[in-house]
C-alpha positions as a Markdown table, in Angstrom:
| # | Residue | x | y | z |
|---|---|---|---|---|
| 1 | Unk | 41.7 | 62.9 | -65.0 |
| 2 | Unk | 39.1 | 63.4 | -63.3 |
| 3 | Unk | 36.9 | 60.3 | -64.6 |
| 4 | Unk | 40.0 | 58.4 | -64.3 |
| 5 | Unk | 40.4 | 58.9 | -60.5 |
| 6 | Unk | 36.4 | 57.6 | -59.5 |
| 7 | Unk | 37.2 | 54.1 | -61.7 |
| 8 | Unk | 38.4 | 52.5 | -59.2 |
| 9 | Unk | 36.4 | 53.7 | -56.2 |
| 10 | Unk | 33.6 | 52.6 | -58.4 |
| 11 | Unk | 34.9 | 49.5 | -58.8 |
| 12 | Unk | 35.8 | 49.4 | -54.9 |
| 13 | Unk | 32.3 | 49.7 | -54.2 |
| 14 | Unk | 30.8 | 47.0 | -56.6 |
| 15 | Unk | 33.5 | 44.5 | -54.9 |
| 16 | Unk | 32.1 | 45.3 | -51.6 |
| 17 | Unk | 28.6 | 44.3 | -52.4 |
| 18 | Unk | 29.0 | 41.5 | -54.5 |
| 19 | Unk | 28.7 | 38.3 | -52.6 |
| 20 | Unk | 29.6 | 34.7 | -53.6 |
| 21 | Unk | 27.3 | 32.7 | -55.6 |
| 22 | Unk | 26.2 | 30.5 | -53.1 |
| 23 | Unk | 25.2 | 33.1 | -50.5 |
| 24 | Unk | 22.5 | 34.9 | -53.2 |
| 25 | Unk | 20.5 | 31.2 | -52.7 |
| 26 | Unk | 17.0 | 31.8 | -51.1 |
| 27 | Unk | 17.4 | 30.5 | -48.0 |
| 28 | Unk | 15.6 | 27.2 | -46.9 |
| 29 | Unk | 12.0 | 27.3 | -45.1 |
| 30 | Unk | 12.1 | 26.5 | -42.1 |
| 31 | Unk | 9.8 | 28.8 | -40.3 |
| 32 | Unk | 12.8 | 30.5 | -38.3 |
| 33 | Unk | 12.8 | 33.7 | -40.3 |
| 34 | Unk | 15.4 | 34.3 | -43.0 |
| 35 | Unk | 19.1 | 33.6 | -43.1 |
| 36 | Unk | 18.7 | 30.0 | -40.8 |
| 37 | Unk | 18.7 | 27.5 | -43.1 |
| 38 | Unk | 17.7 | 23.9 | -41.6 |
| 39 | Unk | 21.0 | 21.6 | -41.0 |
| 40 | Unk | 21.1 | 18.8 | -42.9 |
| 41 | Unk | 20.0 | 15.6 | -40.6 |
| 42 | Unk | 22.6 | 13.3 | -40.5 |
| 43 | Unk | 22.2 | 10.1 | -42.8 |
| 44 | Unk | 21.7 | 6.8 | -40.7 |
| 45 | Unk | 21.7 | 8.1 | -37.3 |
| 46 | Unk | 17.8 | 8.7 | -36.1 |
| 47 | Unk | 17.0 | 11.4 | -33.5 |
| 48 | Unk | 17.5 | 10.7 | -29.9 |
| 49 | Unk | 14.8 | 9.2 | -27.6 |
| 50 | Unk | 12.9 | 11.2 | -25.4 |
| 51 | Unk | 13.8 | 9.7 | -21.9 |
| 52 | Unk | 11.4 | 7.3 | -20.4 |
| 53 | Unk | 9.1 | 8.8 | -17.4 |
| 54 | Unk | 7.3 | 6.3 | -14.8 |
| 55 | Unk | 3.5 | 6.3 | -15.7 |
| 56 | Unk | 1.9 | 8.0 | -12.9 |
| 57 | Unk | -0.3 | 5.2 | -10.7 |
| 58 | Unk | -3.8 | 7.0 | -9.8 |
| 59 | Unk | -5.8 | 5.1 | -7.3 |
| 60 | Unk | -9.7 | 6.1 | -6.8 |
| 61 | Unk | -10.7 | 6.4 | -3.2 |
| 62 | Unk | -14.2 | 6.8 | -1.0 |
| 63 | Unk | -14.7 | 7.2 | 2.5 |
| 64 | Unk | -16.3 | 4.0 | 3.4 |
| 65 | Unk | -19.3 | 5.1 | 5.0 |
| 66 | Unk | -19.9 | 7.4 | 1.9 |
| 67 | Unk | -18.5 | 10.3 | 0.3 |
| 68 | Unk | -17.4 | 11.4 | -3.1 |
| 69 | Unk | -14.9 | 9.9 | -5.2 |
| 70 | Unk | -11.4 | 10.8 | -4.8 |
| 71 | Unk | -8.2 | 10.3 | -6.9 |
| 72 | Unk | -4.6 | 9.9 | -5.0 |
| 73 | Unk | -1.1 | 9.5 | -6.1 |
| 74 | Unk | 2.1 | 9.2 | -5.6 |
| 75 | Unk | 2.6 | 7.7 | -1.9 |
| 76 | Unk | 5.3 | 5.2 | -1.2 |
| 77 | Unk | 3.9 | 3.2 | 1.8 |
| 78 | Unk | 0.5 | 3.0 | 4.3 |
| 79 | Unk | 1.2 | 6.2 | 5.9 |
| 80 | Unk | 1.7 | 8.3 | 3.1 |
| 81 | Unk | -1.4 | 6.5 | 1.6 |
| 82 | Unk | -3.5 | 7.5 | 4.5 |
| 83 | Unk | -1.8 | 11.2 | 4.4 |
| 84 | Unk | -3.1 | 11.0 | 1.2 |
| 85 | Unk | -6.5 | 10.4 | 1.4 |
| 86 | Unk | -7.0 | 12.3 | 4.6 |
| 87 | Unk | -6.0 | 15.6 | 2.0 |
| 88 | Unk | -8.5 | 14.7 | -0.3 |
| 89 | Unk | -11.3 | 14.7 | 2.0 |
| 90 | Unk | -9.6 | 17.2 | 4.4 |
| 91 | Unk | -9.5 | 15.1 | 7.3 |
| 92 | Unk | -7.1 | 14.3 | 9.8 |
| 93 | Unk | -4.8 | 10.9 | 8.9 |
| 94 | Unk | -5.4 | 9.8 | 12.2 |
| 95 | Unk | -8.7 | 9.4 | 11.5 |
| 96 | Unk | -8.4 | 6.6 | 9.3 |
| 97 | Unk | -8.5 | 3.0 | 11.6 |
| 98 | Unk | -8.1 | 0.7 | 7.6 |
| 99 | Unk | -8.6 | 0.3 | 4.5 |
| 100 | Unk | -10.5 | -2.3 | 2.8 |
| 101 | Unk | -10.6 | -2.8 | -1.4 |
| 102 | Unk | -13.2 | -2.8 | -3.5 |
| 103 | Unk | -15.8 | -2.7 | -0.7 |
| 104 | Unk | -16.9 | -0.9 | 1.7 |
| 105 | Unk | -18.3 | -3.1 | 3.9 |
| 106 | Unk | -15.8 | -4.3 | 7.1 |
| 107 | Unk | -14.4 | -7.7 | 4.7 |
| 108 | Unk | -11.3 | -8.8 | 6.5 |
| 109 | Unk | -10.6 | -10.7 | 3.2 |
| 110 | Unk | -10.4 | -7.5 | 1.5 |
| 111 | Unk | -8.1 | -5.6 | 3.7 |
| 112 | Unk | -5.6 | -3.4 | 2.6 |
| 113 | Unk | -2.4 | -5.0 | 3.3 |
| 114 | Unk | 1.3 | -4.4 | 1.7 |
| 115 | Unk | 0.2 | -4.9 | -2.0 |
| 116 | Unk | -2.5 | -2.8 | -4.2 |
| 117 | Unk | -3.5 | -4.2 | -8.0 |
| 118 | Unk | -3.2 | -1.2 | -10.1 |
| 119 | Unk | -7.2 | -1.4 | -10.8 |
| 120 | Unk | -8.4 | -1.5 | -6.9 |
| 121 | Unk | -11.1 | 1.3 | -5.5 |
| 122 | Unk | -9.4 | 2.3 | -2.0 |
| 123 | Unk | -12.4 | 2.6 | 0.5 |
| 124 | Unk | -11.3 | 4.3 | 3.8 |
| 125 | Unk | -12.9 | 3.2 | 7.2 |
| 126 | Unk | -12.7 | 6.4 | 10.0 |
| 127 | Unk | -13.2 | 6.5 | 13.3 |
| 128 | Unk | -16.7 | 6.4 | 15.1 |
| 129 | Unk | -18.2 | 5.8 | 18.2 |
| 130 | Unk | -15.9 | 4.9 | 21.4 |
| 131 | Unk | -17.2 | 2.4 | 23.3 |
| 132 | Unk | -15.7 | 0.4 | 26.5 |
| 133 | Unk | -16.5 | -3.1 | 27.7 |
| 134 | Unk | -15.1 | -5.1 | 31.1 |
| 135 | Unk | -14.3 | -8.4 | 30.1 |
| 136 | Unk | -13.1 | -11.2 | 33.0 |
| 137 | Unk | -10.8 | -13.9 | 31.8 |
| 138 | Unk | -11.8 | -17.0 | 32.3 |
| 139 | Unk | -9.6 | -18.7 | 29.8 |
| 140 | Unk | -6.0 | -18.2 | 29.2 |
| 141 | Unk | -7.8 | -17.4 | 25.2 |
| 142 | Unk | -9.7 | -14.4 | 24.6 |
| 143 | Unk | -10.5 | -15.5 | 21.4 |
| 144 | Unk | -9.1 | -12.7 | 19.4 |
| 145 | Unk | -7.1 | -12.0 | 16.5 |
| 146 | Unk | -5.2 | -8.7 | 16.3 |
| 147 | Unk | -3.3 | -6.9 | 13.2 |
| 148 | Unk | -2.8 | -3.3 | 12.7 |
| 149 | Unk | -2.8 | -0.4 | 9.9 |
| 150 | Unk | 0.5 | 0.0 | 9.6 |
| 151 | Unk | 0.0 | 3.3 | 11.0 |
| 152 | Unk | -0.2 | 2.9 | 14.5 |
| 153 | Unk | -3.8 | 1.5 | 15.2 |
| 154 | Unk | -4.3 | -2.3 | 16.1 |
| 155 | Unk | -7.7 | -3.7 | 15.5 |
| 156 | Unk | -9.6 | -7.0 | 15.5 |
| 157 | Unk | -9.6 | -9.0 | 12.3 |
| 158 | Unk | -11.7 | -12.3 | 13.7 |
| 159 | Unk | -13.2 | -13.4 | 16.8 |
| 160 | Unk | -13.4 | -16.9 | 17.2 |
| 161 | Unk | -17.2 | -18.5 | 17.6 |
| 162 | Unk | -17.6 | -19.4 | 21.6 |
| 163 | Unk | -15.2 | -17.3 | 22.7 |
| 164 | Unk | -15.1 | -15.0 | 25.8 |
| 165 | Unk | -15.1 | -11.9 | 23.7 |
| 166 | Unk | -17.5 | -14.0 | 20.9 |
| 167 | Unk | -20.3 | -13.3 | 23.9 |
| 168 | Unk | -19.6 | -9.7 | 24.8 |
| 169 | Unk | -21.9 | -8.5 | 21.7 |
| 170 | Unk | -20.6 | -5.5 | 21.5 |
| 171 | Unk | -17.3 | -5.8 | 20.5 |
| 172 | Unk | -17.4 | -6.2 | 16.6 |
| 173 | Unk | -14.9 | -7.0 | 14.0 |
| 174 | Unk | -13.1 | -4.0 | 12.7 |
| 175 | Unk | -12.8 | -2.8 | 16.2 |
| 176 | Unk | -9.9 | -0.3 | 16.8 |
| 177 | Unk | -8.1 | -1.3 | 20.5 |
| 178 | Unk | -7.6 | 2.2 | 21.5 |
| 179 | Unk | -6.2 | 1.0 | 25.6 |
| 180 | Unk | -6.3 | -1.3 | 27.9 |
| 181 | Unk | -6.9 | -0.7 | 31.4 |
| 182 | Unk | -6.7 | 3.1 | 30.7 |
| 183 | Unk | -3.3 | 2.2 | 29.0 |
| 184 | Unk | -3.0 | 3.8 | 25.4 |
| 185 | Unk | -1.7 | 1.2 | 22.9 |
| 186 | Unk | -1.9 | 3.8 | 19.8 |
| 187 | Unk | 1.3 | 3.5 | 17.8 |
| 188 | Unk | 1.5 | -0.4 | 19.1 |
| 189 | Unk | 2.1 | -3.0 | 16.9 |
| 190 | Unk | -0.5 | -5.9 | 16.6 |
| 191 | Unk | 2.1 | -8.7 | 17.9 |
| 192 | Unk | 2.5 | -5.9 | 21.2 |
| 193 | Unk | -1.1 | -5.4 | 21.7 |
| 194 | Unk | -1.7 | -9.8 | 21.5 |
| 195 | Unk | 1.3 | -10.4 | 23.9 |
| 196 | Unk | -0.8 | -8.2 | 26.5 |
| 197 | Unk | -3.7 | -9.7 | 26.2 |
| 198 | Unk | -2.2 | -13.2 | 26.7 |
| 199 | Unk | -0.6 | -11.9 | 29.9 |
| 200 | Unk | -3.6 | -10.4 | 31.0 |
| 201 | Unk | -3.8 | -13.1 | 34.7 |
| 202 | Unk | -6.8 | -14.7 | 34.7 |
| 203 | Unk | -10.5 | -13.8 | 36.9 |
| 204 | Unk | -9.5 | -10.6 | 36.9 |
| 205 | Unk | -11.7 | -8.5 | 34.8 |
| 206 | Unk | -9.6 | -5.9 | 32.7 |
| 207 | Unk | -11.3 | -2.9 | 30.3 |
| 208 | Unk | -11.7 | -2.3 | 26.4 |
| 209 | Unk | -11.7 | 1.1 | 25.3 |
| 210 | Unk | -12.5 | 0.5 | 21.6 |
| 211 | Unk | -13.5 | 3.0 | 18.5 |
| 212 | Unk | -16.0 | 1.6 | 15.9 |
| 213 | Unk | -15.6 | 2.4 | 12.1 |
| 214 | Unk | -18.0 | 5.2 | 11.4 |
| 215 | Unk | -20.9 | 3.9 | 9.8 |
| 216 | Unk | -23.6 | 5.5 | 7.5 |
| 217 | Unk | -27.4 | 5.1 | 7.6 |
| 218 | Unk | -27.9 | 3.1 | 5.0 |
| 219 | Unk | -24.8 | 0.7 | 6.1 |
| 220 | Unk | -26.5 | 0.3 | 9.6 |
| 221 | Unk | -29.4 | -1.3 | 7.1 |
| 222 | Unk | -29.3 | -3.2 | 4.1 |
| 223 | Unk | -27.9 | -1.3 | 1.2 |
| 224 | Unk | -29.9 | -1.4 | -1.9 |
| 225 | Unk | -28.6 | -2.0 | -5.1 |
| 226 | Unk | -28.9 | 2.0 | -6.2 |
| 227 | Unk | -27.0 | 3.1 | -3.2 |
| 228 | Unk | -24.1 | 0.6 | -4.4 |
| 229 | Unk | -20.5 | 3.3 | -4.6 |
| 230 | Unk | -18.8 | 2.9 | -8.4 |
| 231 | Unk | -16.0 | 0.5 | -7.0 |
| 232 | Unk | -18.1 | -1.9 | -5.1 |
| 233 | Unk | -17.3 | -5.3 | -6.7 |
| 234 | Unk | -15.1 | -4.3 | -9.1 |
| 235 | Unk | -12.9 | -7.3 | -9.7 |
| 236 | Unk | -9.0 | -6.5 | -10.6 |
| 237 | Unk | -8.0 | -7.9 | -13.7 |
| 238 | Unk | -4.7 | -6.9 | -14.0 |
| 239 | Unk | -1.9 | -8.9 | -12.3 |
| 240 | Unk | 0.2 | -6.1 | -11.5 |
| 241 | Unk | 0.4 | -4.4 | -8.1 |
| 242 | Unk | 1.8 | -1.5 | -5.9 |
| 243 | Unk | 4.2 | -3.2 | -3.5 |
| 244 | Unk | 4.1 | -1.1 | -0.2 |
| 245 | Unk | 7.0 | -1.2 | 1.8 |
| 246 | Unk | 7.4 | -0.1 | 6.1 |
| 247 | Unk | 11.4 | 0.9 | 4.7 |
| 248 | Unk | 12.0 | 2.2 | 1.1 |
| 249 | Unk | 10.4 | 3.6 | -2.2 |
| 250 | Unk | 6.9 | 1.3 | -3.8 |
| 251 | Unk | 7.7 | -1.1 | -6.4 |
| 252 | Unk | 5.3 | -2.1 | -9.1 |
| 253 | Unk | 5.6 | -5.9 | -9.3 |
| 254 | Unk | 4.0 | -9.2 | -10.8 |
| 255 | Unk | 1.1 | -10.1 | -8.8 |
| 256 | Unk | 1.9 | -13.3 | -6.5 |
| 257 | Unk | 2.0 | -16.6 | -7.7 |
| 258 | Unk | -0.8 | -19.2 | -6.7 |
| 259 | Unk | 1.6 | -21.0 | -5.1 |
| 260 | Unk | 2.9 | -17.5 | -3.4 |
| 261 | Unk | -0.5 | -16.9 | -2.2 |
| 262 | Unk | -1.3 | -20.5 | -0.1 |
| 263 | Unk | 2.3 | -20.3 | 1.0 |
| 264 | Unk | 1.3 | -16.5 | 2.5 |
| 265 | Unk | -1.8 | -18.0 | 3.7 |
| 266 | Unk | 0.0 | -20.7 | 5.6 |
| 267 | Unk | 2.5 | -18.8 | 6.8 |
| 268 | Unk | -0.7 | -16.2 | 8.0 |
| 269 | Unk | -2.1 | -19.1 | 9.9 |
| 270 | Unk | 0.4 | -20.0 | 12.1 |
| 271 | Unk | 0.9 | -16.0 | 13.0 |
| 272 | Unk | -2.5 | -16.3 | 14.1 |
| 273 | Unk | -1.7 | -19.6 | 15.9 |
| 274 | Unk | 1.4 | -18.4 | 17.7 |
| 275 | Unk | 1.3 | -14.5 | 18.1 |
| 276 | Unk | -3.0 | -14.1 | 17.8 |
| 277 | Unk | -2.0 | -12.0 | 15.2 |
| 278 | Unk | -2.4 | -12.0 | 11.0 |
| 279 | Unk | -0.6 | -10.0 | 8.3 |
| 280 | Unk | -0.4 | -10.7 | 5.3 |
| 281 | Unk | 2.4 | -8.3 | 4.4 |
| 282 | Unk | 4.5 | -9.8 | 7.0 |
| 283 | Unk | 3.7 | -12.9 | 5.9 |
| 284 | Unk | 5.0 | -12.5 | 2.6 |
| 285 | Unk | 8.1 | -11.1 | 3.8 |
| 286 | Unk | 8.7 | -14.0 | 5.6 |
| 287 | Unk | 8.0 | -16.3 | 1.9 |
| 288 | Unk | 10.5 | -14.5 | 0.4 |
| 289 | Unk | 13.0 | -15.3 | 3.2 |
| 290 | Unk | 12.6 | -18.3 | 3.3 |
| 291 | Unk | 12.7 | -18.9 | -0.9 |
| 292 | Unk | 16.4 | -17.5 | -0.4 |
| 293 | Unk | 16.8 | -20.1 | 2.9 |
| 294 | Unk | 18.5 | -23.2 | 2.2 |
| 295 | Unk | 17.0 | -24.8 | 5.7 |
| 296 | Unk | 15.6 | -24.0 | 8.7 |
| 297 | Unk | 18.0 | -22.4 | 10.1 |
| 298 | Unk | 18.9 | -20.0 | 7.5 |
| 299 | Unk | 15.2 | -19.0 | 7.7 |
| 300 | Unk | 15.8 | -18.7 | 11.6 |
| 301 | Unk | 18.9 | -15.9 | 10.6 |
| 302 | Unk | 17.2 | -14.4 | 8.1 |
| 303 | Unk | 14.2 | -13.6 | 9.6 |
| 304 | Unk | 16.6 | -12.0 | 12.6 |
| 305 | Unk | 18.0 | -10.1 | 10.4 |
| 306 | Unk | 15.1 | -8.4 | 8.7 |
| 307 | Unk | 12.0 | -9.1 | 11.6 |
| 308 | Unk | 14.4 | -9.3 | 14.7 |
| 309 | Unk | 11.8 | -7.3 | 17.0 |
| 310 | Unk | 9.1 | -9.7 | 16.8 |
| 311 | Unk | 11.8 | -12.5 | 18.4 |
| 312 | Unk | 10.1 | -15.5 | 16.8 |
| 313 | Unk | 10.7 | -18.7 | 18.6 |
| 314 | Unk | 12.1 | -21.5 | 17.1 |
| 315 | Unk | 9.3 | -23.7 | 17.1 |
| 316 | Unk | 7.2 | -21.1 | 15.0 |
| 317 | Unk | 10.3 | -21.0 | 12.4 |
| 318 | Unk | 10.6 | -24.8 | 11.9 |
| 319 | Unk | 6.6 | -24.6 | 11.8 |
| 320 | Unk | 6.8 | -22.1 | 8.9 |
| 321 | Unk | 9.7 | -24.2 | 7.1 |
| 322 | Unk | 7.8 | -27.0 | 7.3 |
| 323 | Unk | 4.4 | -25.2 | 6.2 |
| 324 | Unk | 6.5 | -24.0 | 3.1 |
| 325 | Unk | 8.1 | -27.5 | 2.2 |
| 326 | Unk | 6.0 | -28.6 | -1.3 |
| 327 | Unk | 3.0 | -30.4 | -0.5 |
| 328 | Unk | 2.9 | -29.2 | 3.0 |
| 329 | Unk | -1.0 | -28.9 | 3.8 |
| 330 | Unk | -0.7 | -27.9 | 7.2 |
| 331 | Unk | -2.4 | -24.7 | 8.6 |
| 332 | Unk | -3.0 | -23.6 | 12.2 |
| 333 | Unk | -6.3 | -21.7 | 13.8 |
| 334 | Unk | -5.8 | -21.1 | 17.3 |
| 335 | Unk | -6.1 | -17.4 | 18.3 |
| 336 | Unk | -4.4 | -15.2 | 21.5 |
């Protein structure tokens, strides 16, 4: 009776450990210990695409009148650029009068402007010496043309040959206008600073304070070809650039057109001829207004609506449409 009654606890306890077949399978290799077998991958359906990230854009930078190479990223427009670079060589932004690429010589054909190709050596021009001049106004032109940084400095982009100011020898291209008469102009823009210029009255002398970019030894000399920073002369080749905007994010875009480029050129001419001003980002702004114009005086409304504080007259608008009708050659050179 007594081997009767532990049958079926013995047989209890084998019907507790046996398992079905499938579970006594060695489980599948997958590297996550044992007992996770790898799921099955599902038959025509591929795994999902990691999400596409923006490649970074990393610009190489110098200090113009020499300094080690730096690398900056992720600005959106000028004054972020210049916050930028000022961190990289621990200087203040306000330090920084312009930019100029792939030189570091004061080119006003290589200023930095609105639009960066993705393969341009940023060289930074700082502030140096302050200097002031008395200038008398004999003519109702001074023979200058004004633009500005974008970040609150106006300087001069071109004197004209047999000008007043052409025979003052000390005031030079690249020239920061820091006052006039005493009168700060810092944070003025360039179309501000030329409108007080041409209502400066005449035979009345008036005063210059003006800041110099600061300039190394060997750039007060000739520099020799050893001396020559890694970026000077490097030529873009790629037609992509960094489109640098006063309002909104950067967009990476198509280089301009040919036909872009004398349009912004004419349209850059007749600023100077008007205002005694150039800018070439405004200038393209305004060639992309007037692509979406129909006429004249849509141009005239849409440049209201997107420039309204420089209060172009309507002259200088049908001067632009005309400039920008096809084989308009016309171009303008007077200064303020």
């Amino acid at each position: 009776m007594l081997l009767l009654a532990l049958i079926p606890r013995a047989l209890g306890c084998v019907a507790r450990v046996t398992a079905p077949s499938s579970a006594l399978q060695p489980p599948a290799l997958t590297g996550e210990g044992p007992g996770t077998p790898e799921p099955p991958a599902a038959e025509g359906i591929s795994a999902p695409r990691p999400p596409r990230t923006r490649p970074r854009l990393v610009f190489h930078t110098q200090l113009a009148h020499g300094s080690p190479t730096g690398r900056i990223e992720g600005f959106t427009n000028v004054k972020e650029l210049y916050a930028k670079i000022a961190e990289v060589f621990g200087i203040s932004p306000t330090e920084i009068l312009f930019c100029t690429l792939n030189t570091h010589k004061v080119d006003m054909q290589k200023l930095l402007g609105g639009q960066i190709g993705l393969e341009d050596f940023i060289f930074a021009h700082v502030r140096g010496e302050t200097k002031e001049v008395e200038v008398t106004k004999t003519e109702d032109a001074l023979g200058l043309t004004i633009t500005d940084n974008g970040a609150g400095y106006a300087f001069i982009k071109r004197i004209k040959e047999g000008s007043i100011i052409n025979r003052i020898q000390t005031v030079c291209v690249g020239d920061s206008i820091e006052a006039i008469n005493d009168h700060t102009i810092v944070g003025c823009r360039h179309y501000e600073v030329a409108r007080m210029l041409r209502e400066l009255p005449r035979a009345q002398p008036f005063t210059l304070r003006l800041v110099q970019p600061k300039k190394a030894f060997d750039m007060i000399s000739q520099r020799t070809r050893s001396s020559k920073s890694p970026g000077e002369g490097r030529v873009a080749t790629g037609k992509e650039t960094l489109r640098l905007r006063a309002q909104g994010p950067a967009t990476l875009e198509e280089g301009p057109s040919p036909f872009e480029e004398e349009a912004a050129r004419r349209v850059d001419d007749l600023l100077e001829s008007y205002m005694g001003i150039r800018d070439s980002e405004l200038a393209s702004t305004m060639v992309e207004a007037a692509k979406e114009s129909p006429g004249a005086a849509q141009l005239a409304r849409g440049l209201d609506s997107v420039l309204g504080e420089f209060a172009f007259p309507q002259e200088f608008v049908a001067e632009v449409w005309a400039a920008l009708l096809p084989g308009s050659t016309r171009s303008a050179c007077e200064r303020c």
